[in-house]
LUMBA-186434 format. One record per residue (C-alpha): x, y, z. Coordinates in steps of 0.2 Angstrom, whole numbers, padded with zeros to 4 digits, always signed. Layout:
BEGIN
XYZ
...
# end
This chain:
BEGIN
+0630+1449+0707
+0624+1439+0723
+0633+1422+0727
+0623+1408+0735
+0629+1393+0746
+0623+1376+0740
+0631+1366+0752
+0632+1366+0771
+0650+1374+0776
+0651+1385+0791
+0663+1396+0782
+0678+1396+0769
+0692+1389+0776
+0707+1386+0769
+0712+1376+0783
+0700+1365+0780
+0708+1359+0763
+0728+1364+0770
+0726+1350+0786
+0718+1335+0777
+0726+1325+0790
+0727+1322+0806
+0745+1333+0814
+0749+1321+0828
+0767+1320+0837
+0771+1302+0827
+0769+1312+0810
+0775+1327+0818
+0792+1316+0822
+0791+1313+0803
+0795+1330+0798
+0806+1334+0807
+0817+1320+0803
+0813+1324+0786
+0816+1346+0789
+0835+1338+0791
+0838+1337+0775
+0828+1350+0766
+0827+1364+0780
+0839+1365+0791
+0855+1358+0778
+0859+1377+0774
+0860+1381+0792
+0871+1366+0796
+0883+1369+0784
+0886+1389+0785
+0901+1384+0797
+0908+1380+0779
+0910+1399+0776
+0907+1410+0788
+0924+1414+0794
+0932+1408+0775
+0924+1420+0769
+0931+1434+0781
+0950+1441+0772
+0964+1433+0781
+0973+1449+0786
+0956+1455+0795
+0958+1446+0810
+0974+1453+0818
+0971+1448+0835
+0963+1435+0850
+0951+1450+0852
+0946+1451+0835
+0941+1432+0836
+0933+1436+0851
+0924+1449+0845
+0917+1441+0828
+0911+1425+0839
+0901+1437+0849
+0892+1444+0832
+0890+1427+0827
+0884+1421+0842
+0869+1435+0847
+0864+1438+0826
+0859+1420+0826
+0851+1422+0844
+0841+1438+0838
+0839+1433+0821
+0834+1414+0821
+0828+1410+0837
+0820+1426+0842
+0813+1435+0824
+0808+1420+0815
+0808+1403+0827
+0796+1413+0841
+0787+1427+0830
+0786+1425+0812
+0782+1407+0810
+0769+1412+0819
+0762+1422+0804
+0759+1408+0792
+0744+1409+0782
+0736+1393+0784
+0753+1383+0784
+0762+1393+0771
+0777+1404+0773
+0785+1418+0763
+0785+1435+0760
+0770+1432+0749
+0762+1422+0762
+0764+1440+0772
+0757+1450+0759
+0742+1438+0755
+0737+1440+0774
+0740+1461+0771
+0728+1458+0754
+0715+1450+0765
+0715+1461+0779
+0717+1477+0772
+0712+1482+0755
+0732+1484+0748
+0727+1470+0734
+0734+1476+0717
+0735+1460+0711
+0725+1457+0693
+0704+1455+0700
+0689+1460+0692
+0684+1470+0704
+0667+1475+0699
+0662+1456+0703
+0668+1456+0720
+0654+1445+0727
+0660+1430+0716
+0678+1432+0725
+0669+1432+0742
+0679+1426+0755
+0672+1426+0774
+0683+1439+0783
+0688+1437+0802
+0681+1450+0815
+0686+1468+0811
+0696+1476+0821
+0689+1484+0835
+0703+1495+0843
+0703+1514+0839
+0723+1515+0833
+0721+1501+0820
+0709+1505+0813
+0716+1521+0810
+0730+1515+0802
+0720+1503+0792
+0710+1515+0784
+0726+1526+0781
+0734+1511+0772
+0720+1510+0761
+0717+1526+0758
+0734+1527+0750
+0737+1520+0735
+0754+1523+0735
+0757+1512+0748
+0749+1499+0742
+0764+1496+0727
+0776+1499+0740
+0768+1482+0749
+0769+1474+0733
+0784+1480+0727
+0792+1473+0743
+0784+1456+0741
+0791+1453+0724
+0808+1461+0730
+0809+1450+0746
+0804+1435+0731
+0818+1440+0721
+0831+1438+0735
+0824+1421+0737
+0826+1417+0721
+0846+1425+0720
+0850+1417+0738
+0846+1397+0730
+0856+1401+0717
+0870+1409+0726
+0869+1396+0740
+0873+1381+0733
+0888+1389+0722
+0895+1395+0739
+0892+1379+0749
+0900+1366+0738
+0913+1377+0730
+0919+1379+0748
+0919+1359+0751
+0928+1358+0733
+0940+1368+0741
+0943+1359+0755
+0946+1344+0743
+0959+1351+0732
+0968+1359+0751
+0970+1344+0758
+0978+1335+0739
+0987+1351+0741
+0995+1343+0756
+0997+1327+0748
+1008+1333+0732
+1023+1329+0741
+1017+1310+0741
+1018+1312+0720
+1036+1320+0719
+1051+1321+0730
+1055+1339+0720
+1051+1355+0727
+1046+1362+0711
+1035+1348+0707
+1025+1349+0722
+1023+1366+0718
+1015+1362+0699
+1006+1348+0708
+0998+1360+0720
+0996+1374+0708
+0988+1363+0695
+0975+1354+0708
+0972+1371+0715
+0965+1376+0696
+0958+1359+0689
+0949+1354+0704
+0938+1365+0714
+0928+1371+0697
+0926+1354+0689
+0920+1345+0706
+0910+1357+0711
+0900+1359+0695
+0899+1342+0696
+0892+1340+0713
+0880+1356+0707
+0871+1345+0692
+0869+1329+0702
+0860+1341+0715
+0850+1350+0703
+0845+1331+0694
+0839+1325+0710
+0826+1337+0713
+0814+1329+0704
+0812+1316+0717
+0802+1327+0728
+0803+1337+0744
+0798+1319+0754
+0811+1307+0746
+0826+1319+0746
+0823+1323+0764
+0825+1305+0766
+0837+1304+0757
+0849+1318+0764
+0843+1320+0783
+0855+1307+0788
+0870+1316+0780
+0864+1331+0789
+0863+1321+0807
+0880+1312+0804
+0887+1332+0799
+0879+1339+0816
+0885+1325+0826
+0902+1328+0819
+0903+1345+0820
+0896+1347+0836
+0908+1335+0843
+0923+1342+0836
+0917+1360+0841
+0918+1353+0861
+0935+1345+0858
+0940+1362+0849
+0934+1373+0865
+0942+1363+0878
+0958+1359+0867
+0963+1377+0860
+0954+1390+0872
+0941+1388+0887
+0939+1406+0886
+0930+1407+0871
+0914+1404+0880
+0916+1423+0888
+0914+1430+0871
+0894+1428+0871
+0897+1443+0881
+0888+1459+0874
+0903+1469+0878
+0913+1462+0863
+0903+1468+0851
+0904+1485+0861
+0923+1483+0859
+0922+1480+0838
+0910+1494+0837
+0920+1507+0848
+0935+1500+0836
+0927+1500+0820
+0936+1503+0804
+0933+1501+0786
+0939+1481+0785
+0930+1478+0801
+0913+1485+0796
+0916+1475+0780
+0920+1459+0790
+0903+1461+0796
+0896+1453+0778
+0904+1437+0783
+0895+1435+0797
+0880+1439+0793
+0880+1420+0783
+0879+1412+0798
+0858+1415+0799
+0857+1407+0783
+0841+1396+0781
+0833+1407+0790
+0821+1414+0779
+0821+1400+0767
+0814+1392+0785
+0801+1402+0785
+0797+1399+0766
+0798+1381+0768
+0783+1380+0779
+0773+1372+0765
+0783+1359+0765
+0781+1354+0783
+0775+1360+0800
+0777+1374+0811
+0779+1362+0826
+0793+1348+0818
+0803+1366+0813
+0804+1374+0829
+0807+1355+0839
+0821+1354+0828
+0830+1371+0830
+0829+1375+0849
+0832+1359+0854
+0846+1350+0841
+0852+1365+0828
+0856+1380+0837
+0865+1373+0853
+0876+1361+0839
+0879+1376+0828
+0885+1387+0844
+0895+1375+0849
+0903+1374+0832
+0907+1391+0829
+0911+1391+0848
+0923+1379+0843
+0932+1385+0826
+0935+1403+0836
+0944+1395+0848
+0955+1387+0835
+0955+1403+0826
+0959+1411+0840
+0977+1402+0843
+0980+1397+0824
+0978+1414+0815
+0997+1416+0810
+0993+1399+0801
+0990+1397+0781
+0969+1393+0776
+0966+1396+0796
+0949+1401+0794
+0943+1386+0786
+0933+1375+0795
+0942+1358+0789
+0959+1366+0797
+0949+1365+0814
+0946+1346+0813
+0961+1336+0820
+0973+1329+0808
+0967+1310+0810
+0950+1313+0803
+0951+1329+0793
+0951+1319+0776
+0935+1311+0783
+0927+1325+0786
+0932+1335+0768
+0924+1319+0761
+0908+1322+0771
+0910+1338+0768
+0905+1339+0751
+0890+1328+0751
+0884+1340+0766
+0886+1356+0755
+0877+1347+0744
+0862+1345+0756
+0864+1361+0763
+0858+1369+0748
+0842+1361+0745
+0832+1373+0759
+0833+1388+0747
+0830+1379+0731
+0815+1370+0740
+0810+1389+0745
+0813+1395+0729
+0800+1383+0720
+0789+1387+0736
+0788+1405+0732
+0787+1406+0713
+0773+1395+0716
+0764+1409+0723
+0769+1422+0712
+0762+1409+0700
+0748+1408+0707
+0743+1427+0711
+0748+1432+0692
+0765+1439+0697
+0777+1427+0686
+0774+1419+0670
+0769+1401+0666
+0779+1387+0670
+0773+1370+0675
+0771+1367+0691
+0771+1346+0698
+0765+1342+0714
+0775+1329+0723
+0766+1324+0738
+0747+1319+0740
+0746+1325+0758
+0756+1341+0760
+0751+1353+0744
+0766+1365+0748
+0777+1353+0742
+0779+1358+0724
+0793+1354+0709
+0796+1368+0695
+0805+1358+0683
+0809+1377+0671
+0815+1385+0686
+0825+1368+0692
+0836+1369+0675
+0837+1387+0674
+0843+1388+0693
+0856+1377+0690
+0864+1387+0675
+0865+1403+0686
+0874+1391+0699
+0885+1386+0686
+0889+1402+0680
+0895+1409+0697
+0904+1395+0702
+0914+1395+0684
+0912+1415+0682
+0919+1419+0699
+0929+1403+0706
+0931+1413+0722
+0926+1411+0738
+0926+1426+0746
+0917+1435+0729
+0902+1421+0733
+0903+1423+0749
+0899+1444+0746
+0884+1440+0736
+0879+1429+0746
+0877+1437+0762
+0868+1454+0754
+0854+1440+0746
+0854+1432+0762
+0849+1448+0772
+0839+1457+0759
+0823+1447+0759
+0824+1449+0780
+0824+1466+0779
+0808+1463+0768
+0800+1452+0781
+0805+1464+0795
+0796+1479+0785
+0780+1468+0781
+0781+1458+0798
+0778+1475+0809
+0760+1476+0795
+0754+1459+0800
+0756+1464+0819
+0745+1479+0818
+0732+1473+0804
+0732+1456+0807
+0736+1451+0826
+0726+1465+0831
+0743+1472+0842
+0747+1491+0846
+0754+1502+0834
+0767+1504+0848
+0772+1486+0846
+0773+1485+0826
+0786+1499+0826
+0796+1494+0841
+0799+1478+0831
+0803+1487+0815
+0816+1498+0825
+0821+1483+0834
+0825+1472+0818
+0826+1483+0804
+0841+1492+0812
+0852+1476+0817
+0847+1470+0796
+0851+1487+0791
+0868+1486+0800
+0872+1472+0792
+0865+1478+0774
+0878+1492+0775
+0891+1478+0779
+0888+1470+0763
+0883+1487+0752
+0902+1488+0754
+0908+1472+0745
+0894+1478+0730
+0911+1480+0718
+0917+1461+0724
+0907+1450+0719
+0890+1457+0727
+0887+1466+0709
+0879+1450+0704
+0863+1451+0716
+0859+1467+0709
+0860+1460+0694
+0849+1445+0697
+0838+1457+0707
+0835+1468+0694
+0833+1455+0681
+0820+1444+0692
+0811+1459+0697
+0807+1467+0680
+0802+1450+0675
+0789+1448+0689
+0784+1467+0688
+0781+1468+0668
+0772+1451+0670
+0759+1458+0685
+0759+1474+0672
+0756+1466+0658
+0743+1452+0664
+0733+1469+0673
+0733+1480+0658
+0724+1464+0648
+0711+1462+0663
+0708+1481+0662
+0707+1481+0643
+0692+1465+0644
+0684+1474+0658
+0681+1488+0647
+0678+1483+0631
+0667+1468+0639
+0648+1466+0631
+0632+1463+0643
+0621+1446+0642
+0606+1455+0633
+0617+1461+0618
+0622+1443+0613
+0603+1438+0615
+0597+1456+0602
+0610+1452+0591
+0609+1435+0588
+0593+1436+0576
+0601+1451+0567
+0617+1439+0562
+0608+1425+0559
+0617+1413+0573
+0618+1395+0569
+0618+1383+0587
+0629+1368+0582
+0627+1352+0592
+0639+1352+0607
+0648+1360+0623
+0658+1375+0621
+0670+1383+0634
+0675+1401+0633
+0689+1403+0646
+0691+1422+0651
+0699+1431+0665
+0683+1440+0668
+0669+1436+0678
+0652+1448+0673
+0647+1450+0655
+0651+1444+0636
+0671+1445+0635
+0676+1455+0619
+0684+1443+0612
+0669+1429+0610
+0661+1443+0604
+0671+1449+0590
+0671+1430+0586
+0652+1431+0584
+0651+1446+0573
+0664+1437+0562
+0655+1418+0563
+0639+1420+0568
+0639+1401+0575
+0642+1394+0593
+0639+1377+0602
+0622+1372+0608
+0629+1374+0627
+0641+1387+0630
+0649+1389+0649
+0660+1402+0651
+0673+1397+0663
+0685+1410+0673
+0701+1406+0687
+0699+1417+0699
+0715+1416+0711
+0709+1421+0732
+0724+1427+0744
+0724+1411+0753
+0735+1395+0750
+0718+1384+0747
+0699+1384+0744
+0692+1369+0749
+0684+1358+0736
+0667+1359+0742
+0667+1378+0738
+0676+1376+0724
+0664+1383+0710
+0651+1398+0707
+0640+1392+0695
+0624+1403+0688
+0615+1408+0667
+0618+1421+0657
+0602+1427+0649
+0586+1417+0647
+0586+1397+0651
+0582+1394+0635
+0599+1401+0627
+0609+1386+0637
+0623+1399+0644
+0631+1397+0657
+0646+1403+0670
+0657+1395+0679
+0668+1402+0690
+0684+1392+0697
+0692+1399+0714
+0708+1394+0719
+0722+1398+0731
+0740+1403+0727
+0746+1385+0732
+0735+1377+0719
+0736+1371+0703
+0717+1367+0697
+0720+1368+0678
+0733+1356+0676
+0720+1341+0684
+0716+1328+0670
+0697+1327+0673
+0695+1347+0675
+0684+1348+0661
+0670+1332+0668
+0672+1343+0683
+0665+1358+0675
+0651+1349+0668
+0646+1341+0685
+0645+1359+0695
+0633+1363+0679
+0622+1349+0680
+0621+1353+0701
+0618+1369+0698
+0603+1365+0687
+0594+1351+0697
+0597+1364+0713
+0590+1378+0704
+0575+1373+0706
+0574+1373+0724
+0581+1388+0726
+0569+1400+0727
+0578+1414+0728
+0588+1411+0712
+0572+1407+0701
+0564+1424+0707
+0582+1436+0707
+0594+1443+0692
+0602+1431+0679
+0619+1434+0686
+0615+1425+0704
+0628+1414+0706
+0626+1398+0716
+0641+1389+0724
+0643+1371+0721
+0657+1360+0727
+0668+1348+0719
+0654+1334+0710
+0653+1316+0722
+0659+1302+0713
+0644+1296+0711
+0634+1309+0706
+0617+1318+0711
+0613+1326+0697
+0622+1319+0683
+0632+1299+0686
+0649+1300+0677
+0651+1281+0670
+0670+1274+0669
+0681+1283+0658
+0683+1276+0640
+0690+1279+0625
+0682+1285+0610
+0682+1297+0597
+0677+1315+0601
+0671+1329+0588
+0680+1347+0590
+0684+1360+0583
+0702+1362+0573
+0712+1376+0580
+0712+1393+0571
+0729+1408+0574
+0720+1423+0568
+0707+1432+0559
+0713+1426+0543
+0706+1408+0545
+0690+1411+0552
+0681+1407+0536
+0690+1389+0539
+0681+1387+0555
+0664+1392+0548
+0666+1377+0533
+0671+1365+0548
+0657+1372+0556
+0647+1369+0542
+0652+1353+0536
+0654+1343+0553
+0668+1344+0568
+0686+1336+0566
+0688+1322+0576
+0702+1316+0587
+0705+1303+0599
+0705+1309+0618
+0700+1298+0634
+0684+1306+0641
+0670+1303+0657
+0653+1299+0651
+0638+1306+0658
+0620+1300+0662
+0604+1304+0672
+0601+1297+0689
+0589+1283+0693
+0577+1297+0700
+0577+1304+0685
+0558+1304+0683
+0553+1311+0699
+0562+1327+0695
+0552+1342+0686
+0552+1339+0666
+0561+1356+0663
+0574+1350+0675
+0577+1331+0666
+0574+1339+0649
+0590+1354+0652
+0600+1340+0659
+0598+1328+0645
+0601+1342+0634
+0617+1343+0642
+0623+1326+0641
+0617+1326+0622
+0629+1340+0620
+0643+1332+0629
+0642+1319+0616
+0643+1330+0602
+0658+1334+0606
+0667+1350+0615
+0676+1364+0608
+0688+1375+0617
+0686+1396+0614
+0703+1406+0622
+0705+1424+0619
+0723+1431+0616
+0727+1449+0619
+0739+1456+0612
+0749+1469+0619
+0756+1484+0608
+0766+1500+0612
+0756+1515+0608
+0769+1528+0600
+0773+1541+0613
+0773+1531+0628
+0787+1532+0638
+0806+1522+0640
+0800+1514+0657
+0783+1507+0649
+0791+1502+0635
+0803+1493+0646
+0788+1485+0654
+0779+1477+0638
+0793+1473+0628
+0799+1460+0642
+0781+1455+0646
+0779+1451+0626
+0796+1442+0629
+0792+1432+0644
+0774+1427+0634
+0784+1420+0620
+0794+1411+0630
+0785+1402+0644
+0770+1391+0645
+0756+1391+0633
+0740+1393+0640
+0731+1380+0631
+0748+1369+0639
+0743+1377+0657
+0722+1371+0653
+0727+1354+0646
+0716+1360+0631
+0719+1348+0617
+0727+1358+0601
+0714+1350+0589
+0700+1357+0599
+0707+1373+0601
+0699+1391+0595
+0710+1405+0596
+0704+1423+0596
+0716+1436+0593
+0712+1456+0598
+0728+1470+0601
+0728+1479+0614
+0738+1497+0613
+0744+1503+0627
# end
């Protein structure tokens, strides 16, 4: 199959679509006012439970203070600011982040891709490749990676995985983050019981009964409120919350200077390596564990990296090095030196019992509206990421709204919204524990860095082009600190951490069976696909009957008659008097540009009026949800025909050259859409099975069903007569058609277990049957109107 340019691009871009305006420092200064209240909330608010989360009776002494501050101090210092702000923001494909922004640069740079492609039309998937690699010890590796196919399901395997955690960190997150300010709440009432009663035993029932009535309720209220405002978008919730987040920063910064020079000046030597030396060459069981806790305080940053379709690389980075890590520093700078003097107290290591007694009700107040914030980053990551899963056939169906007309990344998933906020609400009612959050928490915080770390050192050799030296060093370097504190949390699996796994492995065979599933029906249309010359030698035998009209056959291949259109025609021998095939074709890149948005070409002779269309999209787009998708289709065809003619080449090669056309002008070349109107267009009533085919043929027969849907009109140019007959006569013949009315042809596999396959295959289907029941519909995911809708079911056994 050869592929043709119609246009005049230098190249496919992505970036050409992803930076659609101008990135100058005013809008620059935007975002990052903005990255206040969706990024950087989770970092900000950490302080909430980094040291709660740590068991009273672990911290015995000054020096063990000391000693944690130190961790604290060089895991966000090697974590944050050196892993992610200075090297792997740097790998964004094309203004996205993720781990599957990591993997998609690995698809595209070195055959790894196991994601569902008909891989026998290559050519129509053609994406223009950078400059291979010219140094002797990558390319080595590269074709060693490729050569293995094992390999390549451990790349995808750990994309999904490090997607997983994602998913598990924004719902642990937000239970964490306001449970703990819900705590602080009902701590400082607490205090205030001997305001209600002057009896000792009173006080007590007072304090008792706010201690089990109030952090819950509160906090599961504070959760749904957060959860119903994500419908307003990445933009106006960043608004919205950035000023919280500033007022928090101002006051926690301020209050962790006062704390340094009020309780202990000293604390600023615990930056000092030899600390850590010190906890190490101490190190005990409840130490090591310790170590869980403190690994929350590089929160946010891997949902930083996620986030990067949201916003920019350069408002991120202004933010962090020069306002959040100096503030955060001096915070936990500041709560260790209260710690540090205070740890005979009761509820020492919460944060609130650093603040002075004058403003601490204040602070509890703002508090909770900043735990609120603080979660938005890995929610936002979380519809970020599942986007891309989406997008690359990885997750099932769910609709997917766009919030912003400048920035694509910023996406709203209203399915996986709701279903985040029961999860939430399930551990913050299910475990009503801090420190049991807090476990969780901190092994899905760490996980998904692990995973970056491990597809990171791939990105340096494949894609920056860097020694193989320098891809493991920062594997070594990395992936031992992560797996330090991995081991940390491994040990707090039986207290509360149990629950990751849980939502790890449900997530994960979700996405796996999906991916399996979605493969196993491309491979099943792939082979039992017919060509373009045995539609055109039957066709006489059956007796086929053209009807007047446009029909679209949607199918996931992209060469060939798909089966199920053809077990349509041996049933009914009758089809449209136009038919376009029309495929998605998902590329490993965020976005194709619109003027490259199509491959258009025939199937079999002019005369038979068949064509194939062919929609390429990247992982951050949503073409089939747009309103006029199906005018769309119709332009690109009439282009491709009045362009045909000129193009030599394509008049003298194969019927399957494919010509690209971009997204149709407003106001036309080939074919003018006139305003959109409503009237009354003729279609064909949906049909479920086999059993209702003889329905269709008498609606065939006697005439379409109408309905009423708003639809573009079409009509030929003013120059019109100059062009060649055939060309005017094929696109008239199109309009008429148009006009007719459309029909809609999808083909539904069905997936059956074939007896004697094993448990784990089993396992596999069953949930992908499941999960297809349950999400979308595809004719939901088209827009294809019901009433127009042909259904063509085949079984598949696997």
């Amino acid at each position: 199959m050869h592929c043709t340019n119609m246009d005049w691009d230098s190249q496919l871009s992505p970036a050409t679509s992803s930076n659609q305006f101008k990135d100058t420092w005013k809008h620059a200064l935007l975002l990052s006012f903005q990255s206040f209240g969706v990024i950087y909330g989770q970092m900000s608010t950490a302080p909430l439970y980094v040291f709660g989360t740590i068991h009273a009776q672990d911290i015995k002494s000054e020096d063990t203070v000391y000693e944690l501050f130190s961790f604290i101090f060089w895991t966000m210092t090697i974590i944050t600011l050196l892993k992610y702000v200075c090297i792997v923001l740097r790998a964004d494909d094309n203004g996205e982040g993720g781990t599957f922004a990591l993997y998609s640069l690995l698809c595209r740079h070195a055959k790894v891709g196991l994601l569902p492609n008909d891989r026998s039309a290559d050519e129509v998937m053609h994406y223009e490749r950078e400059i291979p690699f010219t140094m002797k010890v990558e390319s080595r590796a590269k074709r060693t990676i490729e050569k293995h196919k094992s390999s390549h399901y451990v790349m995808l395997v750990l994309a999904l995985l490090g997607s997983c955690m994602t998913i598990g960190v924004a719902v642990l997150t937000p239970a964490l983050s306001v449970y703990s300010a819900s705590s602080g709440v009902q701590r400082s009432l607490s205090d205030m019981a001997h305001r209600f009663s002057s009896s000792e035993r009173k006080q007590e029932s007072i304090a008792k009964a706010f201690k089990d009535y109030v952090p819950v309720p509160l906090a599961s209220a504070i959760l749904v409120c957060l959860f119903m405002l994500q419908h307003c978008g990445t933009s106006k919730i960043g608004f919205m919350f950035a000023p919280i987040i500033i007022i928090w920063l101002i006051c926690i910064g301020g209050v962790g200077i006062y704390n340094i020079f009020y309780w202990d000046k000293q604390i600023v030597h615990a930056i000092s390596p030899v600390y850590m030396y010190r906890f190490v060459r101490n190190i005990n069981v409840d130490r090591w564990r310790a170590l869980g806790s403190i690994v929350l305080c590089v929160a946010g940053s891997e949902a930083m990296f996620a986030d990067l379709g949201h916003f920019r690389k350069k408002s991120i980075k202004i933010i962090f090095v020069c306002l959040i890590y100096p503030v955060l520093v001096l915070c936990y700078a500041g709560q260790a030196a209260f710690i540090s003097k205070n740890f005979h107290e009761d509820d020492y290591n919460h944060l609130s019992e650093s603040f002075p007694t004058p403003v601490r009700d204040w602070f509890i107040a703002l508090s909770l509206l900043a735990s609120a914030v603080g979660s938005q980053a890995t929610i936002t990551a979380s519809f970020s990421i599942i986007n891309q899963c989406l997008a690359l056939g990885c997750f099932p169906r769910v609709k997917v709204i766009h919030t912003s007309d400048k920035i694509h990344g910023q996406v709203y998933i209203p399915d996986i919204n709701w279903i985040l906020m029961v999860l939430c609400l399930t551990v913050t009612i299910g475990f009503h524990d801090i420190e049991k959050i807090g476990n969780a928490t901190g092994l899905a915080i760490i996980s998904p860095m692990v995973v970056t770390t491990c597809l990171m050192s791939l990105v340096i050799a494949l894609y920056w082009e860097k020694s193989l030296y320098q891809s493991i060093c920062f594997l070594l370097f990395f992936g031992f600190i992560e797996a330090m504190y991995v081991s940390a949390c491994m040990l707090n699996v039986h207290k509360g951490a149990w629950y990751l796994v849980f939502l790890l492995a449900l997530s994960l065979t979700i996405m796996i069976s999906w991916h399996y599933g979605t493969k196993k029906k491309l491979e099943f249309d792939l082979t039992n696909k017919v060509s373009a010359e045995w539609l055109t030698a039957i066709s006489p035998a059956l007796g086929v009957t053209r009807v007047p009209g446009i029909g679209f056959i949607y199918t996931d291949i992209v060469s060939g008659i798909p089966a199920f259109f053809s077990h349509f025609i041996t049933n009914l021998p009758a089809f449209h008097q136009v038919l376009i095939f029309v495929s998605f074709k998902s590329l490993p890149v965020p976005y194709v540009p619109a003027t490259r948005r199509y491959l258009v070409g025939r199937i079999g002779p002019k005369d038979l009026k068949i064509y194939r269309c062919v929609v390429r999209y990247g992982y951050c787009e949503h073409i089939r949800d747009t309103d006029d998708f199906e005018e769309e289709i119709i332009g690109s065809i009439g282009e491709f025909i009045s362009v045909e003619e000129n193009d030599f080449d394509s008049l003298n090669s194969s019927q399957d050259r494919m010509i690209i056309v971009g997204k149709p002008p407003s106001n036309g070349s080939a074919l003018i859409p006139l305003n959109e109107i409503t009237s009354y267009e003729d279609s064909v009533s949906l049909v479920h099975n086999e059993t209702r085919l003889s329905t269709l043929a008498d609606a065939c027969e006697s005439g379409m069903v109408s309905v009423q849907r708003k639809k573009v009109r079409f009509m030929l140019p003013p120059n019109s007569p100059k062009m060649r007959v055939s060309v005017r006569e094929e696109l008239q013949e199109l309009i008429d058609a148009r006009e007719s009315g459309t029909a809609y042809f999808l083909g539904q596999v069905h997936l059956a277990v074939r007896e004697g396959s094993n448990i784990f295959k089993r396992l596999l289907i069953m949930t992908y049957v499941l999960s297809e029941k349950n999400c979308r519909e595809p004719p939901v995911a088209l827009n294809i109107p019901h009433a127009a809708l042909v259904e063509v079911g085949m079984v598949c056994s696997i």
